[in-house]
Each structure stands twice: as structure tokens, then as C-alpha cells.
ROSE-4610 file (N, C-alpha, C; in Angstrom, 1 decimal, always signed):
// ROSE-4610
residu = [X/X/X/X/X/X/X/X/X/X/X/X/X/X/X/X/X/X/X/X/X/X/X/X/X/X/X/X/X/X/X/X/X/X/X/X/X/X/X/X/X/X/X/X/X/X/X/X/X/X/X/X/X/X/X/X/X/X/X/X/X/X/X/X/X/X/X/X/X/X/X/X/X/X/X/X/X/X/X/X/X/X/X/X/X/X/X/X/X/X/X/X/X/X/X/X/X/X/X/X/X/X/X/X/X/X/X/X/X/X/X/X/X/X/X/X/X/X/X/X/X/X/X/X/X/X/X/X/X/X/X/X/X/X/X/X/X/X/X/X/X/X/X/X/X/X/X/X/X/X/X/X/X/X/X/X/X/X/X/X/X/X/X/X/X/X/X/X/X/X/X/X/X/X/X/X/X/X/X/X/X/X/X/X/X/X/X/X/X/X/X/X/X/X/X/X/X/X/X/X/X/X/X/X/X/X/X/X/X/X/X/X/X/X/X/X/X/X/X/X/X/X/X/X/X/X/X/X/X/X/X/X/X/X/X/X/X/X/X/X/X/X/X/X/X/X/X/X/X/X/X/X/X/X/X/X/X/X/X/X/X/X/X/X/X/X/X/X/X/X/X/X/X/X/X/X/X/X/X/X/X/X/X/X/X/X/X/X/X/X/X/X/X/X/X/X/X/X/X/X/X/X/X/X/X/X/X/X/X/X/X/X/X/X/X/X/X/X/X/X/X/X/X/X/X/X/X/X/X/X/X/X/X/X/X/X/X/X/X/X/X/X/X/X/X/X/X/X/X/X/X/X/X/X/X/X/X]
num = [1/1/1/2/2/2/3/3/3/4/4/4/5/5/5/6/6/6/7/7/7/8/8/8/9/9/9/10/10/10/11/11/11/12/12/12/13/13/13/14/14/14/15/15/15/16/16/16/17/17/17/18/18/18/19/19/19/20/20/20/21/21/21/22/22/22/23/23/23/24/24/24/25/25/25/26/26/26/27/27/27/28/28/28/29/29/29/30/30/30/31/31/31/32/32/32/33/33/33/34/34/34/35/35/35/36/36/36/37/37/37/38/38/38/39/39/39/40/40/40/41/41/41/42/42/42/43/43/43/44/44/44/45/45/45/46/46/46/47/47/47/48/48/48/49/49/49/50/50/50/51/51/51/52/52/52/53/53/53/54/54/54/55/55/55/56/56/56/57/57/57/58/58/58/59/59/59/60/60/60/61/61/61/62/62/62/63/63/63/64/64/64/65/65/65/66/66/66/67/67/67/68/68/68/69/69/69/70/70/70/71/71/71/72/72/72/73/73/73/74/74/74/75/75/75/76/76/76/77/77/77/78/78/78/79/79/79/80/80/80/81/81/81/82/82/82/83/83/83/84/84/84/85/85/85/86/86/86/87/87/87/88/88/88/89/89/89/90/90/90/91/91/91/92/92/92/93/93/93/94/94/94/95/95/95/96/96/96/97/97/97/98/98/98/99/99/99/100/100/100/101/101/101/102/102/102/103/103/103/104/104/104/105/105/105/106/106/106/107/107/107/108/108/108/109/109/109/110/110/110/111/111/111/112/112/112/113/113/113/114/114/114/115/115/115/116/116/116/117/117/117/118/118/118/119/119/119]
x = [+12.2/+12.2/+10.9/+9.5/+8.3/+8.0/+8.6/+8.6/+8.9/+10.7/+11.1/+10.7/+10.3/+9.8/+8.5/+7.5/+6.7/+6.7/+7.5/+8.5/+8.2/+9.5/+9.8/+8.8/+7.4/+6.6/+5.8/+5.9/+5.3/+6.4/+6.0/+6.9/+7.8/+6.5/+7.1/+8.5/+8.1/+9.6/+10.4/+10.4/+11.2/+12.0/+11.0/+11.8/+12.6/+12.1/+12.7/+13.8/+13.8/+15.3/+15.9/+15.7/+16.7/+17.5/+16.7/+17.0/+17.9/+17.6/+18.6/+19.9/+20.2/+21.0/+22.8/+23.3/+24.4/+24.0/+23.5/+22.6/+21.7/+21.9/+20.6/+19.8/+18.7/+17.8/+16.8/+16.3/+15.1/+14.1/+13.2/+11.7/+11.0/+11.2/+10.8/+11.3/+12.7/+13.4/+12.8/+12.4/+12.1/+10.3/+9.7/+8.1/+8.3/+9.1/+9.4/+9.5/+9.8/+10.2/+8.6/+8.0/+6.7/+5.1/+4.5/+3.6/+2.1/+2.8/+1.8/+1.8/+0.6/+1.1/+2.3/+2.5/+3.6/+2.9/+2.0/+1.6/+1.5/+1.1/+1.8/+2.9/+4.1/+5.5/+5.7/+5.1/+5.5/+5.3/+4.1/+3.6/+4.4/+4.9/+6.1/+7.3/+7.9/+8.8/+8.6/+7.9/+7.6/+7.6/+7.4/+7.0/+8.9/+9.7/+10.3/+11.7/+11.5/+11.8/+11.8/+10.2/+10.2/+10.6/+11.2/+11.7/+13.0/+13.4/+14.8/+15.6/+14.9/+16.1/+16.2/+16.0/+16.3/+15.7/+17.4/+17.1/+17.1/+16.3/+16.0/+17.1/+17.6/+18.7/+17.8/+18.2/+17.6/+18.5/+18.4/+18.9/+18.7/+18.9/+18.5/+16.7/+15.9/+14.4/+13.9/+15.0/+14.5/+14.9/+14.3/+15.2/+15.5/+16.8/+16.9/+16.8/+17.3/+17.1/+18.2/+18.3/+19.6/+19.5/+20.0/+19.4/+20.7/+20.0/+20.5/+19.8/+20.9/+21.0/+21.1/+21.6/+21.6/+20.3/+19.5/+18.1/+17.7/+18.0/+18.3/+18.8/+20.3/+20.9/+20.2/+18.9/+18.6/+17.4/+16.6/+15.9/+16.7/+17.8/+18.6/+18.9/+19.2/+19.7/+19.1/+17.9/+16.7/+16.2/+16.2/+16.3/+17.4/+18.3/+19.4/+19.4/+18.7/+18.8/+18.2/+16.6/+16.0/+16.8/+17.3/+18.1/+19.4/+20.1/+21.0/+20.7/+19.3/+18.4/+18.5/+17.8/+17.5/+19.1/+20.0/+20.9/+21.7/+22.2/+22.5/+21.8/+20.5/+19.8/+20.4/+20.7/+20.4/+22.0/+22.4/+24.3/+24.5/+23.1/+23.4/+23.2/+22.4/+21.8/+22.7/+23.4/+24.5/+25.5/+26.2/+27.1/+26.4/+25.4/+24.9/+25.1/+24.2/+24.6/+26.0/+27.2/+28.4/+28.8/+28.5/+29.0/+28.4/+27.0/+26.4/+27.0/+27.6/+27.9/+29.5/+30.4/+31.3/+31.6/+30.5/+30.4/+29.7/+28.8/+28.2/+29.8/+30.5/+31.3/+32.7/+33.3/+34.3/+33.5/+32.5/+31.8/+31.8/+31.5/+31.7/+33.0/+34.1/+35.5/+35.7/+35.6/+35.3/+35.1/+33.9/+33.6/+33.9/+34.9/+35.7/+37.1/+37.4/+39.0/+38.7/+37.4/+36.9/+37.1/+36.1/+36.2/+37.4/+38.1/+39.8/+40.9/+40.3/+41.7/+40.7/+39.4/+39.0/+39.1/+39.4/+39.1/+40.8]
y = [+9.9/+9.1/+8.4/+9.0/+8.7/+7.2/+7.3/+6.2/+5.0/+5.2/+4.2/+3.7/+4.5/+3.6/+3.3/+3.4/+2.9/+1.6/+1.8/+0.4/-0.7/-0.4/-1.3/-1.3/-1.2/-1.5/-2.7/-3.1/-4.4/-5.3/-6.3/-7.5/-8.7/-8.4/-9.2/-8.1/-7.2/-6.3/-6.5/-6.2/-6.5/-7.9/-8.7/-10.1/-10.3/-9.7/-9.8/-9.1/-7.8/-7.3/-8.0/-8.5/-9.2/-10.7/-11.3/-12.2/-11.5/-10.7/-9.8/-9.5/-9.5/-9.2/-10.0/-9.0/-10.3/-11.3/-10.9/-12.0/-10.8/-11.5/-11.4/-12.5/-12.0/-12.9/-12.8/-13.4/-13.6/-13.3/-12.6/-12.5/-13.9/-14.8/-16.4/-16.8/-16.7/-17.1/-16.3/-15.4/-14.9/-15.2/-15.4/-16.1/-17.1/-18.2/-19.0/-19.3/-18.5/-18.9/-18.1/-17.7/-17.4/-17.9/-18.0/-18.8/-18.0/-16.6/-16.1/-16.0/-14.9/-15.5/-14.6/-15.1/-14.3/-12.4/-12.6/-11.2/-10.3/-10.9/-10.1/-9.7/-10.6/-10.8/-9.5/-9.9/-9.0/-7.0/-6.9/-6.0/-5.3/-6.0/-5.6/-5.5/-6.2/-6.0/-4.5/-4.1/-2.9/-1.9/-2.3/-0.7/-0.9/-1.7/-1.9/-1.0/-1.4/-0.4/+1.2/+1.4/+2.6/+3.2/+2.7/+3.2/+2.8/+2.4/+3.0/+1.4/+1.2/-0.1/-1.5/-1.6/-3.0/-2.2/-2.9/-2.2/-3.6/-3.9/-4.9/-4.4/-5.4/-5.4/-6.8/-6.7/-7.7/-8.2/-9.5/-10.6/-11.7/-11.5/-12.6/-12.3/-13.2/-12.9/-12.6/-13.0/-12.9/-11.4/-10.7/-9.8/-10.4/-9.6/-10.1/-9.1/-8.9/-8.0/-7.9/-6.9/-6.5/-5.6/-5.1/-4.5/-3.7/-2.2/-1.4/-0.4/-0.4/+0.1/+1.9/+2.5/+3.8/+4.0/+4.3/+5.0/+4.9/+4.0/+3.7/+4.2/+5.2/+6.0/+6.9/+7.7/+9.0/+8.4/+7.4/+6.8/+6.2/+5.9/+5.3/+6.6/+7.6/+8.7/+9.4/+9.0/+10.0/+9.3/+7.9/+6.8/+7.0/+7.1/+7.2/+8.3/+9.5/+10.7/+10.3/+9.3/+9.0/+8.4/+7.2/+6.1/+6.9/+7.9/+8.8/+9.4/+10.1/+10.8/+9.8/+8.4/+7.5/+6.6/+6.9/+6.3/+7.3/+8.9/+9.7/+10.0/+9.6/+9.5/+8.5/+7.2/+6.0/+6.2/+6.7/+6.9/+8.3/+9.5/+9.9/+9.7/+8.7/+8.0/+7.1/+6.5/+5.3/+6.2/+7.5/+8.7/+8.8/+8.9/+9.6/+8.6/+7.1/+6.1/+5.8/+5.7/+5.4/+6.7/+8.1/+9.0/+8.9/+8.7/+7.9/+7.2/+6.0/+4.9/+4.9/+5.6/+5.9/+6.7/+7.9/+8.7/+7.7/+7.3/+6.3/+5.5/+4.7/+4.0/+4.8/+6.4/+7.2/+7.2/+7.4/+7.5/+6.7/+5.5/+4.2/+3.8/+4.0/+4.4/+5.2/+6.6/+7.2/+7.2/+6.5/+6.4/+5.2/+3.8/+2.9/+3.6/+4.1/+5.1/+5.7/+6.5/+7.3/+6.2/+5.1/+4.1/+3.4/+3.6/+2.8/+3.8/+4.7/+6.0/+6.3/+6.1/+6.2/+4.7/+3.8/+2.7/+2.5]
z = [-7.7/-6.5/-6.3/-6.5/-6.3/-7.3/-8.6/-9.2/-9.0/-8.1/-7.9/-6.6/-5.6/-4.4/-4.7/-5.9/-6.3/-6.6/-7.7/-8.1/-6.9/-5.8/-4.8/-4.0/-4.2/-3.3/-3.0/-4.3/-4.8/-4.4/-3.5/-3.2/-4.7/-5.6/-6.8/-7.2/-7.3/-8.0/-7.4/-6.2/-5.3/-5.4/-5.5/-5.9/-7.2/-8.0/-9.3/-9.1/-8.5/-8.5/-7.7/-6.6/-5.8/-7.1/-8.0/-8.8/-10.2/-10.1/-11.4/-10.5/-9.5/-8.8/-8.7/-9.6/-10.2/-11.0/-12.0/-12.8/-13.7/-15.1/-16.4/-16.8/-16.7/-17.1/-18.0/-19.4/-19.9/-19.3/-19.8/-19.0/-19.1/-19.7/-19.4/-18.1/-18.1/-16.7/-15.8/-15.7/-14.3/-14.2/-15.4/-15.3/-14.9/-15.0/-14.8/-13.4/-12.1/-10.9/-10.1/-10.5/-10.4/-11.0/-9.4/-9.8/-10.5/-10.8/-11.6/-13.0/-13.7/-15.4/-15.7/-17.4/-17.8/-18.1/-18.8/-18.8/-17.3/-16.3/-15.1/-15.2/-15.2/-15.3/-15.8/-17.0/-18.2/-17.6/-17.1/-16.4/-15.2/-14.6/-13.6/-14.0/-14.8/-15.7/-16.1/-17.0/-17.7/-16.5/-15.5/-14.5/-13.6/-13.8/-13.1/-14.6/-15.9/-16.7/-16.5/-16.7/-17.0/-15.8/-14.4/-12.8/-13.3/-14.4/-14.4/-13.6/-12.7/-12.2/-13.0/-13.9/-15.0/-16.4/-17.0/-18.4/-19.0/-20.4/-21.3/-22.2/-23.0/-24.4/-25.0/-26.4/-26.6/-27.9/-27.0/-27.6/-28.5/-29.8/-30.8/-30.7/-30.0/-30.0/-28.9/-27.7/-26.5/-26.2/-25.0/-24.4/-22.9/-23.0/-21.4/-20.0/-19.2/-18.1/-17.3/-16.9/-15.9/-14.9/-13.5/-12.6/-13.1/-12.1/-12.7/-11.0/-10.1/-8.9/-8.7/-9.9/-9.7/-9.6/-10.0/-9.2/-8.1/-7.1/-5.7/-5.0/-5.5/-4.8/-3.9/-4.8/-4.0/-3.2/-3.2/-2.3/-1.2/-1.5/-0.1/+0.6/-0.4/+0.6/+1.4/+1.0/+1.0/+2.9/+2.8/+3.7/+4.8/+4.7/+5.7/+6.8/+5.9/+6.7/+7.7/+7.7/+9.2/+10.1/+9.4/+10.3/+11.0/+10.4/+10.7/+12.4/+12.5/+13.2/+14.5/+14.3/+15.3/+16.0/+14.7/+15.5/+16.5/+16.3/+17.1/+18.5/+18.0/+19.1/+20.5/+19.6/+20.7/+20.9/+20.5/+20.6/+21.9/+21.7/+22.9/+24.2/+23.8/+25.2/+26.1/+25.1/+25.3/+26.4/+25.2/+26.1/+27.4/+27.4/+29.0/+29.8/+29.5/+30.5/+30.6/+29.7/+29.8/+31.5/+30.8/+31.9/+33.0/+33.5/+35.0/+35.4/+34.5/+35.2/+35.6/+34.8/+35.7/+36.6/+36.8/+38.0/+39.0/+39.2/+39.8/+40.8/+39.6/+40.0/+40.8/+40.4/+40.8/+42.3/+42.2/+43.7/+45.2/+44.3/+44.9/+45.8/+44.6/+44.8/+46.0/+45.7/+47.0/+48.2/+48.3/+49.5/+50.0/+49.2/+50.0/+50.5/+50.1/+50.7/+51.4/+51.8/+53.1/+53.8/+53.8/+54.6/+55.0/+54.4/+54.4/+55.4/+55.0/+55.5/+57.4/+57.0/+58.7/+60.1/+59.1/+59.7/+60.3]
């Protein structure tokens, strides 16, 4: 897991995976849409391999690249448990003001029927 959110920390990986995304591409093609060199390319590429989320096949001379989402799994999972936390949270909160506000309102109620039944 340490590798892969390593991985995705770098905004360029990040971008390249989002461009492998439904899509293979040549390591030309993806130098290609960046305005840095290929040997960087090439360098992110490689750390974006050995994290497991794009595998190279190689083709005739070229290789190409493909995203490859399973190693994501347990960083997402890993991820959700917080968001899990903060949404139960704001969901108990919601419960409590939903139950104020119709006690609030049964009240209201209330005390126009006192007012109705004395008048």
C-alpha cells in the first residue's frame, strides 16, 4: 500500500493514470502530452510499474501501457474507513436535528389546540 500511495503522490502519475484510463498507450504517446523530457516520462512510468498500477507489454518495438486498478483496491479501502467515520458522524447530527425539529414543531402544535379548545 506504501508504494502505491507513493505512486499517486506525484501529480504527473496521477495524470498518466488518469490518461491510461480506458485507453493504452505508448510511452511516446504519453511524453508526448507533457511538457517534460522523455527520460522523466520514462522514470515515472517505471515507478508507476514497479506500484503495480500499469503494466507494459511490448509491442513490435514499442511498449505500450495499461492501467491496471487492482492495487487501488486496498488504498481505497484503507481510505473509506475515514470517510465512513465523518459521514456517520454528520448523519448523527442530521438524526438529532431532524428529532428537535419535529419535537419543536409537535409542541407548537400543541400549544395552538390549547389555544383553540380555551378560546
Amino acid at each position: 500500500m506504501d508504494e502505491v500511495a507513493g505512486a499517486i503522490a506525484d501529480p504527473i502519475r496521477r495524470e498518466i493514470l488518469e490518461m491510461l484510463d480506458g485507453q493504452q498507450l505508448t510511452a511516446g504517446d504519453i511524453a508526448a502530452r507533457f511538457e517534460i523530457s522523455r527520460p522523466a516520462i520514462s522514470r515515472h512510468l517505471r515507478v508507476l510499474r514497479e506500484s503495480g498500477l500499469v503494466r507494459a507489454e511490448l509491442v513490435g518495438r514499442q511498449r505500450v501501457y495499461a492501467l491496471d486498478t487492482e492495487p487501488l483496491g486496498e488504498l481505497a479501502d484503507w481510505i473509506t474507513r475515514f470517510g465512513r467515520n465523518a459521514w456517520e458522524r454528520r448523519f448523527d447530527a442530521l438524526e438529532t436535528e431532524v428529532y428537535r425539529t419535529r419535537r419543536e414543531h409537535r409542541a407548537a402544535a400543541d400549544q395552538e389546540t390549547a389555544r383553540e379548545n380555551t378560546a
